[in-house]
N, C-alpha and C positions, 0 to 999 in steps of 0.2 A: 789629800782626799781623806774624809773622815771613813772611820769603820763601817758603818753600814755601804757606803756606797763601794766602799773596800770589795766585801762579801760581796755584794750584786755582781759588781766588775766578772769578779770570778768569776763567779756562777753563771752568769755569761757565755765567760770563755769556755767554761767546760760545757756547758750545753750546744754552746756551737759548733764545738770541736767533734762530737758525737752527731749532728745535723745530718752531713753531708753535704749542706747547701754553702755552710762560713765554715770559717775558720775561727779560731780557737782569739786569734788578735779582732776580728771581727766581730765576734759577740764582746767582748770586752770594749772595743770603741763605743759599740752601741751601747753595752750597758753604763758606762762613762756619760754618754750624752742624755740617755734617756731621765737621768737624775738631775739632770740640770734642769735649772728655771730660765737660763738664757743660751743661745746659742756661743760655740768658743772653735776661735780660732784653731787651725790646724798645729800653730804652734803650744797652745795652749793643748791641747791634747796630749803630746808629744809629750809636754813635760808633765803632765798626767801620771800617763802610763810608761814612761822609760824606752820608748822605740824610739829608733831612725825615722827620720823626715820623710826621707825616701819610701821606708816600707809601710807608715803608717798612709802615707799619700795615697798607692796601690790602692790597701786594704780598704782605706776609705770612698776610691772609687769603685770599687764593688760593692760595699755598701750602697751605693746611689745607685747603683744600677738594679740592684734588686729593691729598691723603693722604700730601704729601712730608716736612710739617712738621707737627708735635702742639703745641698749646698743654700745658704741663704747671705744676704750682704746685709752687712750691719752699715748703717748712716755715718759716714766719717772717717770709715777704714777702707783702706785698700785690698785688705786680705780676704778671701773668702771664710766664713764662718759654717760651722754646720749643728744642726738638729736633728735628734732625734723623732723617726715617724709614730705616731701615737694612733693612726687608725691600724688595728689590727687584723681586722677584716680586710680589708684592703690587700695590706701588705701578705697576707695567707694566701689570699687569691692570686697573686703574682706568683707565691711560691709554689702554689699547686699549680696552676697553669706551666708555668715554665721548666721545671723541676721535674714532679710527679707529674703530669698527666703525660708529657712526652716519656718517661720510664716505660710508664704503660703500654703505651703504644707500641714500643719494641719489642714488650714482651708478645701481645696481640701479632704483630706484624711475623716475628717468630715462631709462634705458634701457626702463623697462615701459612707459611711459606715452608715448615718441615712435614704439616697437611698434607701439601700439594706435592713436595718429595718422594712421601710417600706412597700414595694413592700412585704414581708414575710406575709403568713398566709391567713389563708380562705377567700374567695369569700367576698367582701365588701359590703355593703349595697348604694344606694345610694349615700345618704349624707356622707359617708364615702370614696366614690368612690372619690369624688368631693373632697372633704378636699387632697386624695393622689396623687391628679391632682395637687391642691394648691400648696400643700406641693413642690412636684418633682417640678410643674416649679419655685420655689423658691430656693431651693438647685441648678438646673443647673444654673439658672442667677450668681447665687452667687461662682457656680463652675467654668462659663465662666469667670466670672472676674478674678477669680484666677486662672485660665490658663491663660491668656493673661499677666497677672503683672508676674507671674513664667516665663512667655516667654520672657517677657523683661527684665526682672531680668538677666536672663539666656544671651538676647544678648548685655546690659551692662557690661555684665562680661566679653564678650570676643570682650568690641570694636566696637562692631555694631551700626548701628543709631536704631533708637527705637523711632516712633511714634504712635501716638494714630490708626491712619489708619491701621496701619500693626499688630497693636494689635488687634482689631477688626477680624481680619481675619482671629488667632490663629485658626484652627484647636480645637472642644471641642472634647473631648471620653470622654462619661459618663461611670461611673465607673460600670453599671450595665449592660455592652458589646454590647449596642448600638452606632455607631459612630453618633453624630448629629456636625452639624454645626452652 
């Protein structure tokens, strides 16, 4: 592997490593592949970057799964070969989708469901009135943002522009059936 595609390798694996989505061997296959002009063999990989058959296999099946890397068949071989994927857009929108927009929703979901906890049970005391005052406008701020990132999430997936103004303006439904804005 020449120097340049050296550095990318890397710089790969260390971006991936920081993701949360790959791993560290996984930005590095891809960045392996993405420099190529032709697709290469799993073996041809392997002796690449210095990994197990075994582990780079894995790796590279999580690459296909998240839609970075394509299994492809070259004419004449029996081995499967792979590429690297070059729509970007594309492959974001998988990752938001599948990744980020389900994160969000936990948090959403979380903030619904500690709402409803506590809104639950006998007549408050004062000081306690005031803490569920706290509390609630801390879960909606924290629920507003996660509708508005869910909603941009949502119209990066399918193409839309997506600014901070237009987020702002998401529509909140608090999970405890009052609509607020």
């Amino acid at each position: 592997m020449d120097r340049a595609t050296a550095i990318f390798v890397e710089g790969m694996g260390a971006a991936a490593a920081t993701s949360g989505v790959l791993t560290q061997l996984q930005g590095r296959i891809f960045g392996l592949l993405y420099l190529q002009r032709a697709s290469l063999s799993l073996d041809e990989i392997v002796s690449e970057l210095g990994q197990s058959k075994g582990n780079m296999s894995i790796n590279i099946r999580g690459l296909v799964d998240w839609h970075l890397v394509r299994r492809v068949s070259v004419p004449g071989s029996r081995k499967d070969h792979y590429e690297a994927a070059s729509d970007f857009w594309r492959v974001m929108q998988e990752i938001m989708e599948r990744r980020f927009r389900w994160n969000i929703r936990q948090v959403i979901a979380a903030c619904d469901e500690a709402a409803r906890a506590s809104s639950q049970g006998a007549r408050p005391s004062r000081a306690k009135a005031r803490e569920r005052v706290f509390l609630s406008d801390r879960l909606d701020a924290l629920r507003a943002f996660g509708v508005a990132v869910d909603a941009g999430i949502g119209a990066f997936s399918q193409g839309k522009p997506i600014t901070p103004e237009a987020l702002r303006r998401v529509p909140i439904r608090s999970g405890r059936g009052k609509g607020r804005s």
